[in-house]
C-alpha positions as a Python dict, from the first residue, in 0.01 Angstrom:
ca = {
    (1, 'X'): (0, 0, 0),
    (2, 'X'): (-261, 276, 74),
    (3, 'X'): (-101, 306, 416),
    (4, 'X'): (238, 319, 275),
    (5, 'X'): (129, 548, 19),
    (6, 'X'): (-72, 789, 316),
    (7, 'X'): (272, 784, 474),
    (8, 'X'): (430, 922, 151),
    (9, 'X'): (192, 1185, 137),
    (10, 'X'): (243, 1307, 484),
    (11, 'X'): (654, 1316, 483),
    (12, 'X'): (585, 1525, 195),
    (13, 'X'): (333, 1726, 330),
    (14, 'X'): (574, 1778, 628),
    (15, 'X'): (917, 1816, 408),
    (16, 'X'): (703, 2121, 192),
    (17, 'X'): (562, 2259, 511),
    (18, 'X'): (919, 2288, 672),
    (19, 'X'): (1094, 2438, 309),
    (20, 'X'): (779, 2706, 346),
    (21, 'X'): (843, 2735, 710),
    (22, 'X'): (1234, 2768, 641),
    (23, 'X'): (1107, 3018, 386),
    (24, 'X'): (896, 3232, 533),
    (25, 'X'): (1226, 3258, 849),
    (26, 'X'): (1391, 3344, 568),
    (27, 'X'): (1207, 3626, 492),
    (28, 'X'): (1126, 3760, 819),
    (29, 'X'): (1501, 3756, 863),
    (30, 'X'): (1581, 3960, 503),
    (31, 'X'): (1302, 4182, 618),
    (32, 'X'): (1461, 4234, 994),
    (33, 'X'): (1791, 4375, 819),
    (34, 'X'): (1611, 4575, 599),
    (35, 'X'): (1431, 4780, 907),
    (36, 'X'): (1827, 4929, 951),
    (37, 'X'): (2058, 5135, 786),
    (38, 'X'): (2414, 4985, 755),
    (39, 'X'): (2675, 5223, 777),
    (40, 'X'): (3005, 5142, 555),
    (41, 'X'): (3289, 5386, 634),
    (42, 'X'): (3380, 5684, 803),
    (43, 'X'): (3332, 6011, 531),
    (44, 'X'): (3310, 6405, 575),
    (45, 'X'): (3081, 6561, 768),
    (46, 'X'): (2868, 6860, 590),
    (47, 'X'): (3013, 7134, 590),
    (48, 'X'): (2715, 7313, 855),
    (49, 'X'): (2792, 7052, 1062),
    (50, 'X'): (3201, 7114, 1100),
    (51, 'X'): (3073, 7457, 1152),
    (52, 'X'): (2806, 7414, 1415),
    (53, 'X'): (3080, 7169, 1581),
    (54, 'X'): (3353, 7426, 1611),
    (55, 'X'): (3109, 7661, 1750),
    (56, 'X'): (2930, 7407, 1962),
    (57, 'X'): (3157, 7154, 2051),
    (58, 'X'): (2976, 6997, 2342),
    (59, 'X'): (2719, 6876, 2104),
    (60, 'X'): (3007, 6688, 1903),
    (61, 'X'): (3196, 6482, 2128),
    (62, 'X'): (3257, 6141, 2184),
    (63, 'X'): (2987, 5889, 2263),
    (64, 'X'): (3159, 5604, 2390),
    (65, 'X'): (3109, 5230, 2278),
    (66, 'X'): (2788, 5114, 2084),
    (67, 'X'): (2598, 4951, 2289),
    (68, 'X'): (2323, 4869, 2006),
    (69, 'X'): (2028, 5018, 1937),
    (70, 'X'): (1804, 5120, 2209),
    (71, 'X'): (1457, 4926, 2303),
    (72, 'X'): (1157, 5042, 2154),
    (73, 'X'): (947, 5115, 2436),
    (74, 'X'): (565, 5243, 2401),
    (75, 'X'): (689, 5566, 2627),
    (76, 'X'): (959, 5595, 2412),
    (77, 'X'): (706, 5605, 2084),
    (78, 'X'): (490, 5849, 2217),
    (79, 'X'): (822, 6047, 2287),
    (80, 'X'): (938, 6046, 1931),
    (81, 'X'): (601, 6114, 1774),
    (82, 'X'): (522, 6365, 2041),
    (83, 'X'): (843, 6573, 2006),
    (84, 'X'): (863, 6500, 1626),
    (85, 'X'): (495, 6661, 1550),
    (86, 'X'): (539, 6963, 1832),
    (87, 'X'): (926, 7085, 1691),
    (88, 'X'): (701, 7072, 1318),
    (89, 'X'): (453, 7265, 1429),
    (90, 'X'): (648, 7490, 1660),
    (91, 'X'): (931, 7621, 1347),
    (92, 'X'): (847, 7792, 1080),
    (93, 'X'): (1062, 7673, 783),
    (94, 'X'): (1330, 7903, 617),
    (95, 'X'): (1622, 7824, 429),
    (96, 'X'): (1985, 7965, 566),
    (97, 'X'): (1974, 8202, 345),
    (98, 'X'): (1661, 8398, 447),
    (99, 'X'): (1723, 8357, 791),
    (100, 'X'): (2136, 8448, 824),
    (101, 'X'): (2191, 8562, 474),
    (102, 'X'): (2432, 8251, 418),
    (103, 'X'): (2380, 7965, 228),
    (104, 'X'): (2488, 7705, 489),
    (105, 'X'): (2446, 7774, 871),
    (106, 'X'): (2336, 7508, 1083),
    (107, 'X'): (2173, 7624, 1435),
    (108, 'X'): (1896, 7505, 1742),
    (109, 'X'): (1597, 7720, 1634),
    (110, 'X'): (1389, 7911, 1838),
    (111, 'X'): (1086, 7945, 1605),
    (112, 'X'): (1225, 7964, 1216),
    (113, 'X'): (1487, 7737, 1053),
    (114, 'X'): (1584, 7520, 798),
    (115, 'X'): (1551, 7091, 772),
    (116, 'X'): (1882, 7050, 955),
    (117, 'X'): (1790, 7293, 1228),
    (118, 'X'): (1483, 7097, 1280),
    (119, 'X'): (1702, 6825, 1382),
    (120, 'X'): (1912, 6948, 1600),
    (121, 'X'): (1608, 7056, 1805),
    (122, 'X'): (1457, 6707, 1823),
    (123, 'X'): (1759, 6561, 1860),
    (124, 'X'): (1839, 6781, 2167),
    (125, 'X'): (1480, 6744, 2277),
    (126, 'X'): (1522, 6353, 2306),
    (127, 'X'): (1856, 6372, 2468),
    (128, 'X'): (1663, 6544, 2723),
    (129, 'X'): (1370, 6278, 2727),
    (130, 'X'): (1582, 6059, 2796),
    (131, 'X'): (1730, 5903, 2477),
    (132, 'X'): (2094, 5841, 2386),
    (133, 'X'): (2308, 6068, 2229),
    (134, 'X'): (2405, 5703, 2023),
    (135, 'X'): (2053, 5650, 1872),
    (136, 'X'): (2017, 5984, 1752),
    (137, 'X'): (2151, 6030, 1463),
    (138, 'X'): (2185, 6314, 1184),
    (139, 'X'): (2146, 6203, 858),
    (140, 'X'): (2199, 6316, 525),
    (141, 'X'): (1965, 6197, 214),
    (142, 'X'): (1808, 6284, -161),
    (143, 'X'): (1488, 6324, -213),
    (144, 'X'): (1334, 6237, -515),
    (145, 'X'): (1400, 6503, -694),
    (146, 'X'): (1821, 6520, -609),
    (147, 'X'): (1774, 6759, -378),
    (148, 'X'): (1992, 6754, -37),
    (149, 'X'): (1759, 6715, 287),
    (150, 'X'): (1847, 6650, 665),
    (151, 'X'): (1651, 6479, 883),
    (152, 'X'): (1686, 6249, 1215),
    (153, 'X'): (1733, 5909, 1226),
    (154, 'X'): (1622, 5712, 1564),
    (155, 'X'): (1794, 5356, 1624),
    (156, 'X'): (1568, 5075, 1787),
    (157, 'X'): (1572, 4733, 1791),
    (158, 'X'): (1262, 4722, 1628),
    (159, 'X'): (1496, 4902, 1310),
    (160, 'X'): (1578, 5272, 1201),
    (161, 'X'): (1317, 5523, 1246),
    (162, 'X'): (1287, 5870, 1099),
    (163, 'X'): (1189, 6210, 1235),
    (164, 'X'): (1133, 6470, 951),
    (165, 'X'): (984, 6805, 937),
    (166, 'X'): (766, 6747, 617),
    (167, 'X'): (573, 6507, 767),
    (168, 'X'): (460, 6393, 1140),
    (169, 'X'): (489, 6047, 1135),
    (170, 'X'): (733, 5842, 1197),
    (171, 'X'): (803, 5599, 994),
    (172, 'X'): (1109, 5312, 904),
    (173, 'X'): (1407, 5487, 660),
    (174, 'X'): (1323, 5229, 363),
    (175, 'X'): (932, 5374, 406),
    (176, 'X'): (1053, 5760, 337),
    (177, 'X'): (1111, 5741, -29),
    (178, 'X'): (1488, 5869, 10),
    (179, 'X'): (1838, 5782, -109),
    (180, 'X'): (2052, 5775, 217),
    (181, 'X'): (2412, 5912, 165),
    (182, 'X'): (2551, 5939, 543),
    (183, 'X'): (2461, 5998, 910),
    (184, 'X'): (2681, 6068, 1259),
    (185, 'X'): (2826, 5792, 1395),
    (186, 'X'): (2680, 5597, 1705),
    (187, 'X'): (3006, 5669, 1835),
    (188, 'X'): (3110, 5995, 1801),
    (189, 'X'): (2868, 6302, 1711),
    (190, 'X'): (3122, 6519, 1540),
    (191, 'X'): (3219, 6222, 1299),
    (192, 'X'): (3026, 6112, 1001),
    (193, 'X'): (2935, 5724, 827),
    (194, 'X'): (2872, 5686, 462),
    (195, 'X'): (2576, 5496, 393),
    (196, 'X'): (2549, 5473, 26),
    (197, 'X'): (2725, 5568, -255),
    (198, 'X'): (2760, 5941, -416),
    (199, 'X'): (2788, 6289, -225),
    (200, 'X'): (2487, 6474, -58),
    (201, 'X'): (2417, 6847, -189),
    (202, 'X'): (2436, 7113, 11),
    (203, 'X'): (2180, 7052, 265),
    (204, 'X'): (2091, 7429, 383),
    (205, 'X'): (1931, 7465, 5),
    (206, 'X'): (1639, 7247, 111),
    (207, 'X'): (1333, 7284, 408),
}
């Protein structure tokens, strides 16, 4: 009877462990798909970036298949803080406005611009380091306070990394405190995904 009962004990002891275990997997797994953004239909680009494409169209072309997101090396960490902290330090942020007397312009600074300009650098920066066109993506999102903002989003397959010019780290999209509306697609740089519903603001009103 004690023996019997010892057994009992144990097939339970094993049954919870493997509902915890099963659990936790669970988890991990919810967790995993939270690390990326999940695009859910083609949309409109901004309107900077139909302008920067008709003026730069070598920058907007097609991609080619996605091939997933790329492998999160340590070289290719040290690359995105690197070149995320050195374009922040190296612009001096403007709006559109102050710097080409327009409200929208989207352009590849040289040492002032405004938070999509910032992006364009890195972006262009890590296409040189090596980096895929495909897993650098623009992207457009609201800050806290409803205003528009642009910054760069970095796929990896340890999830969807962000390169920003108010701050110099880099940290995972659902870490950054903002409501994500759309970014390029992985496929084509002059086309846009929606990410979430409602419409971004203008996004040269913002650093």
């Amino acid at each position: 009877m004690v023996k019997l009962t010892s057994t009992l004990k144990n097939s339970a002891l094993l049954i919870g462990l493997s509902i915890m275990s099963m659990g936790t997997a669970q988890m991990g797994v919810a967790q995993a798909a939270q690390d990326y953004l999940s695009p859910i239909k083609q949309t409109n680009p901004p309107i900077g970036h139909y302008e920067f494409c008709k003026s730069n169209p070598s920058e907007c072309g097609q991609i080619g298949q996605d091939k997933g997101p790329m492998q999160l090396t340590r070289s290719a960490w040290d690359k995105m803080i690197k070149i995320n902290i050195s374009v922040n330090k190296k612009i001096r942020p403007l709006t559109d406005m102050q710097i080409h007397g327009v409200e929208e312009r989207w352009s590849i600074p040289k040492s002032v611009g405004d938070c999509e300009d910032y992006v364009l650098l890195k972006r262009a920066k890590l296409i040189k380091a090596g980096f895929s066109p495909a897993d650098l993506l623009i992207t457009v999102v609201l800050q806290p306070d409803g205003a528009g903002h642009a910054i760069l989003t970095v796929r990896t397959d340890y999830g969807d990394y962000i390169l920003d010019n108010m701050r110099n780290d880099v940290r995972l999209w659902h870490e950054t405190g903002y409501r994500f509306i759309k970014r390029q697609s992985s496929q084509h740089a002059g086309a846009w995904m929606q990410l979430n519903t409602g419409s971004a603001r203008s996004v040269g009103t913002t650093n």
